[in-house]
C-alpha positions as CSV (number, residue, x, y, z in Angstrom):
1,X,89.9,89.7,87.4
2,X,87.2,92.1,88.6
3,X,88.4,94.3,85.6
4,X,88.7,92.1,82.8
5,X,85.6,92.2,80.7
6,X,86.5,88.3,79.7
7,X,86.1,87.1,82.9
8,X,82.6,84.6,83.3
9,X,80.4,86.4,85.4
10,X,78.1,83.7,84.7
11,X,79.8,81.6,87.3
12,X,79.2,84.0,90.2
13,X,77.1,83.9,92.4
14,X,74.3,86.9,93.6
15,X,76.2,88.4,95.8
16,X,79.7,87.8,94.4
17,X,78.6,89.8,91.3
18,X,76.7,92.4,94.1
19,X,80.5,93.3,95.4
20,X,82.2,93.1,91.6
21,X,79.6,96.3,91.3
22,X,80.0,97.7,94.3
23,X,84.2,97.2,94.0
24,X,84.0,98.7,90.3
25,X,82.0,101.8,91.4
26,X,84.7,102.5,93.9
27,X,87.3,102.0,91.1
28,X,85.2,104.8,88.6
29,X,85.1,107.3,91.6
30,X,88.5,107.0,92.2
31,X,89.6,107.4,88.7
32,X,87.4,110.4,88.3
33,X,88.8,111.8,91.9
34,X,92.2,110.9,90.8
35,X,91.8,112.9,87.2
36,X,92.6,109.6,85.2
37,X,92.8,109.8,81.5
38,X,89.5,109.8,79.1
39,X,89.7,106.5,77.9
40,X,90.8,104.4,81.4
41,X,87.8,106.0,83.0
42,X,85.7,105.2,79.8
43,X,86.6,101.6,80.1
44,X,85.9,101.4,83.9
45,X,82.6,102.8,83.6
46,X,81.8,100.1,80.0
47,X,82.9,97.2,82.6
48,X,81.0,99.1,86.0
49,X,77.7,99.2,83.1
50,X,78.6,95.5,82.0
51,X,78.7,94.0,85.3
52,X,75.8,96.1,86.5
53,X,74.1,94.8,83.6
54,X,74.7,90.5,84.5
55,X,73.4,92.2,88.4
56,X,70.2,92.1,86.8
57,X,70.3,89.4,84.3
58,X,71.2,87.6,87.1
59,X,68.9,89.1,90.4
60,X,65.8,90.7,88.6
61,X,66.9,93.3,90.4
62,X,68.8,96.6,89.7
63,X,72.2,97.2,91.6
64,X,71.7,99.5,94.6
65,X,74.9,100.6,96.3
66,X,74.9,98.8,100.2
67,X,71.5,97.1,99.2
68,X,73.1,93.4,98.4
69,X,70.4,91.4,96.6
70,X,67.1,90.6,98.7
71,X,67.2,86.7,98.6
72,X,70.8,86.3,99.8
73,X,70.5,88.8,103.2
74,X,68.9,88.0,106.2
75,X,66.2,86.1,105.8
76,X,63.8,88.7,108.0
77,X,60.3,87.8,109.7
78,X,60.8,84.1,109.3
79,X,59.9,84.5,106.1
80,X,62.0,82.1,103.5
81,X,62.1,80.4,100.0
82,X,62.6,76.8,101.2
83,X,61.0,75.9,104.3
84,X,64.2,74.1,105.6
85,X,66.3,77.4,105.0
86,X,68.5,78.5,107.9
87,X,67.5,81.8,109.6
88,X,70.1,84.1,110.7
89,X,70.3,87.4,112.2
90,X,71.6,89.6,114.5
91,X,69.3,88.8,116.8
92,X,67.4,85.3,115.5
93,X,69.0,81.9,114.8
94,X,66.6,79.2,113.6
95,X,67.0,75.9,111.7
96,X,65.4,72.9,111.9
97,X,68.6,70.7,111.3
98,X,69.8,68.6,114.4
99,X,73.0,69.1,113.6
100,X,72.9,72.9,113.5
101,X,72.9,75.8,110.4
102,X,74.5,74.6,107.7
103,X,77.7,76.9,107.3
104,X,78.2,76.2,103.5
105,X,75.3,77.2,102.6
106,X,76.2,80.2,104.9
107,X,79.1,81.7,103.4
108,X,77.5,81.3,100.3
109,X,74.8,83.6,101.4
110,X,76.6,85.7,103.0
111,X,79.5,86.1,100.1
112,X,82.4,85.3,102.9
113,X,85.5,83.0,102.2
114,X,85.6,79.6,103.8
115,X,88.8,79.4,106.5
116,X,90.8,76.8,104.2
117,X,93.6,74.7,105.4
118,X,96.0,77.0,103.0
119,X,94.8,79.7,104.7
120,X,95.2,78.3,108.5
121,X,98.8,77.3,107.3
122,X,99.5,80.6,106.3
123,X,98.3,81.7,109.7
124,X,100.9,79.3,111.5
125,X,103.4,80.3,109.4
126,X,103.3,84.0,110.1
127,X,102.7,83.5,114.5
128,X,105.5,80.8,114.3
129,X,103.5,78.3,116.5
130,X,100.3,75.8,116.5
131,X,96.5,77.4,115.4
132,X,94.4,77.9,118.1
133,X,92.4,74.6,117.9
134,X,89.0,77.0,117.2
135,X,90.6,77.2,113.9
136,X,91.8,73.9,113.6
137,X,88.5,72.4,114.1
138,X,86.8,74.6,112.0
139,X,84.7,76.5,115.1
140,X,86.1,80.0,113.5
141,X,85.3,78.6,109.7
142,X,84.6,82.1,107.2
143,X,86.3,85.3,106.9
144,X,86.5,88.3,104.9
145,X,90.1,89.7,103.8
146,X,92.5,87.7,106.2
147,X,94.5,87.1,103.9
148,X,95.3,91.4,104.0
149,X,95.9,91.4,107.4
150,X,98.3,88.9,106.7
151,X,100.6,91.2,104.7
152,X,100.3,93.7,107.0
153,X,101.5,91.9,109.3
154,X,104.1,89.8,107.4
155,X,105.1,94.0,106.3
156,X,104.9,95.0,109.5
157,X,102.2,97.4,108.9
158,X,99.9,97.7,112.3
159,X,96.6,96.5,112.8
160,X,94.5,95.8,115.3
161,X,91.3,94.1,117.0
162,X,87.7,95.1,117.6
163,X,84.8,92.7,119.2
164,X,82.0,93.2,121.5
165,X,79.2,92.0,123.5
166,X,75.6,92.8,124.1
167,X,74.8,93.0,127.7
168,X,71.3,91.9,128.0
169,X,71.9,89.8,131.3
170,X,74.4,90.0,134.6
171,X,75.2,86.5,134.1
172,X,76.9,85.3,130.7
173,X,76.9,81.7,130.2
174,X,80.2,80.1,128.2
175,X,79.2,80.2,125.0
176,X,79.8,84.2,125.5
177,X,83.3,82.9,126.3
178,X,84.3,82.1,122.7
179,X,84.9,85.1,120.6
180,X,86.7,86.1,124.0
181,X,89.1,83.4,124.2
182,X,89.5,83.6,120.2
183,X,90.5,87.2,120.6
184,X,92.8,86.9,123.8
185,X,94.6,84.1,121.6
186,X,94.6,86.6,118.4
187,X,96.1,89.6,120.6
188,X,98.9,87.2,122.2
189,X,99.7,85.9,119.0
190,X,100.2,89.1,116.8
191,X,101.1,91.6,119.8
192,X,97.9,94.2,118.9
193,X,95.5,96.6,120.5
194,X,92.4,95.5,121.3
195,X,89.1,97.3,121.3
196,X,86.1,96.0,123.4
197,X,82.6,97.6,122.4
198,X,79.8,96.5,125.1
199,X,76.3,97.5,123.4
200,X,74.5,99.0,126.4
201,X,73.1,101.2,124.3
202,X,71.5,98.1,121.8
203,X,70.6,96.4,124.7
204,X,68.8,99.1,126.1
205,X,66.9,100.1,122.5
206,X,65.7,96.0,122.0
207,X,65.2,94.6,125.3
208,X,62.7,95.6,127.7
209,X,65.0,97.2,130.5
210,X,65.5,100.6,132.4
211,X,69.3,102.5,130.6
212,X,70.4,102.3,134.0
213,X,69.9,98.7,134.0
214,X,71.8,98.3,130.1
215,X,74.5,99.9,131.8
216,X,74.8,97.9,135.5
217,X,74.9,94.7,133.1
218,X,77.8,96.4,130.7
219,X,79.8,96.6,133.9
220,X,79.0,93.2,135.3
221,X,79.9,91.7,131.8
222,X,83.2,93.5,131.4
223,X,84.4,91.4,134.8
224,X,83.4,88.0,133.0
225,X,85.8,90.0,130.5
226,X,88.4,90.9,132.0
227,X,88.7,87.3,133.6
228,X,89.6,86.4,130.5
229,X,92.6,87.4,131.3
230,X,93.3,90.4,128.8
231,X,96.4,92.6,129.5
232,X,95.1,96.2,130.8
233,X,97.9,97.7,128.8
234,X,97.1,96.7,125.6
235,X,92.7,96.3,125.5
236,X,90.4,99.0,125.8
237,X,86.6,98.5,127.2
238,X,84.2,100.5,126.4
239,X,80.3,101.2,126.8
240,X,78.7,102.8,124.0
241,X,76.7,105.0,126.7
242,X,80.2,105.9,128.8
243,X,81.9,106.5,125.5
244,X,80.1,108.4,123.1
245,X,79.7,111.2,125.1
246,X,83.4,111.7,125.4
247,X,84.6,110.8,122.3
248,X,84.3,113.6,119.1
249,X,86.4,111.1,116.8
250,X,83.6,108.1,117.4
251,X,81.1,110.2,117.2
252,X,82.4,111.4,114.0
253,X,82.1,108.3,112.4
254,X,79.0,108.0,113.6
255,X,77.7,110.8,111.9
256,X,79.5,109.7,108.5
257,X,77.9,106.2,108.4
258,X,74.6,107.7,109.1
259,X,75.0,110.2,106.4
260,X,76.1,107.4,104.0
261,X,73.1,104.4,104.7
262,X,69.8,104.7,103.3
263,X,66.6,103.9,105.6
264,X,65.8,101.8,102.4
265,X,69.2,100.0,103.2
266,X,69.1,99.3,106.8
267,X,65.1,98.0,106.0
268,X,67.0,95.5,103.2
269,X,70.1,94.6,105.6
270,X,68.2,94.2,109.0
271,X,64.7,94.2,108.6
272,X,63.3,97.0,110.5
273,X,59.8,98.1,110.1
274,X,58.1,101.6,110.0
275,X,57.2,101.3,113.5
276,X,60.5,100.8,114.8
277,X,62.4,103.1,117.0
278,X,64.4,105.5,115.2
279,X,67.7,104.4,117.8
280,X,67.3,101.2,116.3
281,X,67.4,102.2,112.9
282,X,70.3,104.5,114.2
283,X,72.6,101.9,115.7
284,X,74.3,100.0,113.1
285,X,76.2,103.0,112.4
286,X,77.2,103.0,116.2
287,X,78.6,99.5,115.9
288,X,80.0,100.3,112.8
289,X,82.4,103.1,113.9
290,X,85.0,101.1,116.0
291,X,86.4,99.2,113.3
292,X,88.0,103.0,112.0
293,X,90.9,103.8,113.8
294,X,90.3,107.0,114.3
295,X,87.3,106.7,116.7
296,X,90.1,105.9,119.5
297,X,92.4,108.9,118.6
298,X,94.0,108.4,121.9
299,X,95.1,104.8,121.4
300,X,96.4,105.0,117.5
301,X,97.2,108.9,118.0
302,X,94.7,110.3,115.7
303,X,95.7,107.5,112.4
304,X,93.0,107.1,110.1
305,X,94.1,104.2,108.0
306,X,94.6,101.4,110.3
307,X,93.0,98.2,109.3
308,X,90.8,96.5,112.1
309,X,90.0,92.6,112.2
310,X,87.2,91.6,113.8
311,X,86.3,88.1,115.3
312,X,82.6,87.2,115.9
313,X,79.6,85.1,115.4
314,X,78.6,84.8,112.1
315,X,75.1,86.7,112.7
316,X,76.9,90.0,112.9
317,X,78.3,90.1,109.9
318,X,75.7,92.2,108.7
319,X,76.6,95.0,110.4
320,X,80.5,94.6,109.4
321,X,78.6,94.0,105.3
322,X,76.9,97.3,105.5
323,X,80.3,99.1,106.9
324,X,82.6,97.5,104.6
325,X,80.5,99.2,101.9
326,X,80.6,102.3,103.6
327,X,84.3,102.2,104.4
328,X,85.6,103.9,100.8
329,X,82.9,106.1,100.7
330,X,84.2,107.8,104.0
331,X,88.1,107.3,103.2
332,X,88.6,104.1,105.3
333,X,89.7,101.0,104.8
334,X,87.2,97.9,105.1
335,X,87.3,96.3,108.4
336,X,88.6,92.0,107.9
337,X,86.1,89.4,109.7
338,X,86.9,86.4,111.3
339,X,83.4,84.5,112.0
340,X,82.7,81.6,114.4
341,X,80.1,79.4,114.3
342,X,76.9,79.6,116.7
343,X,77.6,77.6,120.1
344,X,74.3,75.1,120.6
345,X,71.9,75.3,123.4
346,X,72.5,71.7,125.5
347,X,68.9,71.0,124.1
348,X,70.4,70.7,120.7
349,X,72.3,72.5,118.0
350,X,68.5,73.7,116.5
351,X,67.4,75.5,119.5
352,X,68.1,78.9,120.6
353,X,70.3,79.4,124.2
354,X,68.2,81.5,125.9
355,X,69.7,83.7,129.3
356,X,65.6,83.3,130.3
357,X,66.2,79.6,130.4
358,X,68.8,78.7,133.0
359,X,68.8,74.8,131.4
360,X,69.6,76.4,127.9
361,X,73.4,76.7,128.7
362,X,76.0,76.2,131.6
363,X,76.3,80.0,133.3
364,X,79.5,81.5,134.5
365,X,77.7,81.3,137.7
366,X,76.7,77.9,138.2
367,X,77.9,75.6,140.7
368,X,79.8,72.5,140.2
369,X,76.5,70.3,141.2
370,X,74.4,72.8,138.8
371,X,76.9,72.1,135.7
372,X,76.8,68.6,136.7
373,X,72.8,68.5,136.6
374,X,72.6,70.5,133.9
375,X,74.3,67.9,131.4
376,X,73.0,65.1,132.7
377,X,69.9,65.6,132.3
378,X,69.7,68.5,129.8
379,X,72.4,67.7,127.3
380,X,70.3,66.0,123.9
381,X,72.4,63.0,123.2
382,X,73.1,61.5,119.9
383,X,72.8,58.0,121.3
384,X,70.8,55.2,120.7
385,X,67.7,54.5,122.9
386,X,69.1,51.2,124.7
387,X,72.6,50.3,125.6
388,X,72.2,47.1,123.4
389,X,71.3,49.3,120.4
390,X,74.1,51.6,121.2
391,X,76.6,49.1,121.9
392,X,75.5,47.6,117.8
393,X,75.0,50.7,116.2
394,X,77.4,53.4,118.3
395,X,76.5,57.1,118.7
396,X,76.0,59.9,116.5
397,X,78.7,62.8,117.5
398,X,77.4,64.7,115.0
399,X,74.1,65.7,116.9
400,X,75.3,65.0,120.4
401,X,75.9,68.4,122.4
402,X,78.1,66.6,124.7
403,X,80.7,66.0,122.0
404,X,79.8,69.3,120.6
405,X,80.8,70.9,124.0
406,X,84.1,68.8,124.2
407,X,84.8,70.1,120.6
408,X,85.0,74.2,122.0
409,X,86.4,73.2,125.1
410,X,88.7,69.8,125.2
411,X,91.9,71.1,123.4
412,X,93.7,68.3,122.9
413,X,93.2,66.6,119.8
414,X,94.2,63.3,120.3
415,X,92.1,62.6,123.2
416,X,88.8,64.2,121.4
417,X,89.7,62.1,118.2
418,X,89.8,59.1,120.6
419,X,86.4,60.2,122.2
420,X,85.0,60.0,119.2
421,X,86.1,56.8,117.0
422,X,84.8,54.9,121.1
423,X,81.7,56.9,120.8
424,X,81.1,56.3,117.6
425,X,81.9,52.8,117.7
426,X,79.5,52.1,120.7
427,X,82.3,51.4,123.2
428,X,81.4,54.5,124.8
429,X,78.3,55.2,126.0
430,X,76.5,58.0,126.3
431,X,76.5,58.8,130.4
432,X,80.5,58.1,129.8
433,X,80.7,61.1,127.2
434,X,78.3,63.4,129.4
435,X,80.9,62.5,132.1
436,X,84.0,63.6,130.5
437,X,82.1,67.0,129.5
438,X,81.1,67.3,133.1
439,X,85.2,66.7,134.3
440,X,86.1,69.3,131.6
441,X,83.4,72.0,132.2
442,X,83.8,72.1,136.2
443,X,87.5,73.2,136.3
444,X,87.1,75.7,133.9
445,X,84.1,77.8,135.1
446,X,85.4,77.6,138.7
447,X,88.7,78.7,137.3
448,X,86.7,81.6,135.3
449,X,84.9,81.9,139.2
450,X,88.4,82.3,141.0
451,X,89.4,85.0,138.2
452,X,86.3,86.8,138.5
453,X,86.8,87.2,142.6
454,X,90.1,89.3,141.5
455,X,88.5,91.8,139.0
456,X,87.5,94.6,141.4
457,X,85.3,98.0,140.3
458,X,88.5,99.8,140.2
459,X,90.0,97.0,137.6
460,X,87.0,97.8,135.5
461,X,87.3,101.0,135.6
462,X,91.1,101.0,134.3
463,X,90.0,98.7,131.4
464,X,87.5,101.5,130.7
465,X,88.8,104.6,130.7
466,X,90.1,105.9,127.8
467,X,93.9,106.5,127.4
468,X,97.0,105.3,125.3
469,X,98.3,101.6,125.4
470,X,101.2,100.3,124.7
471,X,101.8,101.1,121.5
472,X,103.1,103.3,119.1
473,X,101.7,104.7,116.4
């Protein structure tokens, strides 16, 4: 479709038309590389000039290669074109809506797929078993090239997973634990190496903190990690501060993403100013690199062209944007995305969890008494101000953290359905919900706890230190 010149660009959208160009460009260079005939590379470079040409009917603004158009990428500073647009980055998330960003509006930005229910059956059909309910309740909701990874794997080509955590405090709290339990779910499922990338580094560059300090927290981090309960044998942990040093192939790919990103791109993708540091400037290109195979040359034995999926929040897909366009420029292939949605503060889905404010979230530390506290009098309920008005009028689930919570954590389906039409109806009020929340959330971070206890230095260490898993390749 991409090729045919009848197709109706009108109907696409800024940033849809943004990766036609950028998809085309890649087709001319590799027909030119490729020493195609005359008149196929004439053609591709008429509909490259055609599509380049709707770009800026379309933006105002002429096609640059990794610059996607300015009013569809972060919206950087605050600054926005309607005052009740969503603000997300890599390191802000703002919006004014009780009921959290709006994820529609999202994808649309961001040019990702929407997790459909074709594409979730596909999923079921290919692991043989039930989705994990994140995807069933739409908590992992966009993507980018699933549906690749998919044949691979229905081929039996390899692939494999990359995620990661920035370590900015000892203690993670359990929204942290989602991409985590996402990914150990993922690696059971389709039997792949994992990759863990802890951003000491990152941390160290935005936050105001000593690199020995970055690095203490990377280690403390990887035990809330490894508590998961990942298999040693098949997942790698590393910190970018531990690993670059010993690694030529990462390093490698460093340089090679550096060499192929403007400082007029990164500016566009992740507004950074002139007076930024130069490491920050530096680093996507550092986060970039483990989603090519070949920066872990001892786990896939030096293979270039393994495809990596990655599951995360949604406000680092910029990073995985700007290496996806880098990815054919450098001869590799373009990393797939699974992205979740942003786990709300118990103050409500528009504020920010914060590891400064201890009532922001429930911590992997806390105490039963502390979680119980914490939702009680914490959690911002989307019920009615008197019991006889609740009773008449029932509660709003759609606002209430409580059921929010319940909706990452309660996996049965049947029971949360039930929890709802009673809440919803008013038969339930709202101490009842905070309640079942509270039975829910106490088991599971004193089982996290209990786990924890087990992980010893010399566990860590294993998980980190590079070597082969238990694969072949």
């Amino acid at each position: 479709m991409a090729n045919s010149p009848n197709c109706d660009l009108n109907s696409l959208s800024p940033l849809q038309l943004f990766e036609r160009v950028t998809e085309q460009g890649e087709k001319v260079r590799a027909l030119k590389a490729g020493k195609a005939p005359k008149d196929e590379i004439d053609a591709a470079v008429r509909m490259l000039l055609s599509l380049k040409l709707s770009y800026k009917t379309t933006t105002g603004q002429d096609y640059q290669a990794g610059l996607p158009p300015k009013d569809l990428v972060l919206i950087n500073n605050g600054t926005t074109k309607e005052e009740d647009e969503d603000l997300v980055d890599p390191w802000n998330v703002q919006t004014s809506n009780a009921k959290g960003v709006d994820y529609d509006k999202l994808i649309v930005r961001f040019g990702s797929s929407k997790i459909d229910t074709d594409l979730i059956n596909r999923i079921e059909r290919a692991i043989g078993q039930k989705p994990h309910h994140f995807l069933r309740r739409g908590i992992f909701f966009s993507h980018r090239d699933m549906d690749q990874v998919l044949d691979a794997y229905e081929n039996k080509k390899p692939f494999y997973l990359y995620t990661g955590r920035g370590p900015s405090s000892q203690a993670m709290h359990v929204g942290h634990l989602i991409p985590f339990m996402f990914t150990k779910w993922l690696q059971e499922v389709f039997d792949v190496p994992l990759v863990i990338q802890l951003t000491d580094d990152e941390k160290y560059l935005w936050k105001d903190m000593t690199i020995e300090k970055a690095y203490e927290y990377a280690r403390e981090n990887a035990k809330d990690i490894i508590a998961c309960g990942f298999d040693v044998n098949k997942t790698f942990i590393f910190s970018d501060l531990d690993y670059l040093g010993t690694s030529a192939g990462f390093y490698k790919n460093i340089v090679k993403v550096q060499k192929h990103v403007t400082f007029n791109q990164v500016k566009g993708i992740f507004g950074f100013t002139d007076s930024d540091c130069i490491g920050k400037i530096s680093f996507p290109a550092i986060q970039a690199a483990p989603s090519f195979s070949s920066s872990f040359p001892q786990i896939f034995n030096g293979k270039e062209n393994i495809q990596c999926l990655i599951p995360c929040a949604i406000d680092q897909d910029p990073y995985f944007r700007m290496t996806r366009d880098v990815a054919p420029r450098i001869g590799q292939p373009k990393p797939a995305l699974l992205h979740s949605v942003f786990f709300p503060a118990l103050q409500g889905a528009q504020t920010k969890m914060s590891a400064s404010d201890p009532n922001s979230s429930i911590f992997l530390t806390d105490t039963p008494k502390q979680i119980k506290t914490k939702i009680n009098k914490h959690a911002f309920s989307g019920g009615r101000d008197t019991i006889e008005e609740h009773r008449k009028y029932g509660g709003n689930c759609d606002v209430d953290v409580s059921f929010m919570y319940l909706t990452f954590f309660l996996e049965d389906d049947d029971r949360l359905e039930q929890l709802k039409q009673a809440y919803t109806s008013g038969e339930l009020l709202t101490g009842e919900l905070k309640k079942v929340l509270i039975e829910t959330m106490q088991p599971l971070v004193a089982a996290h706890q209990e786990r924890r206890k087990q992980v010893t230095d010399e566990i860590v260490k294993q998980f980190m230190t590079p070597r082969k898993l238990a694969f072949e390749f």
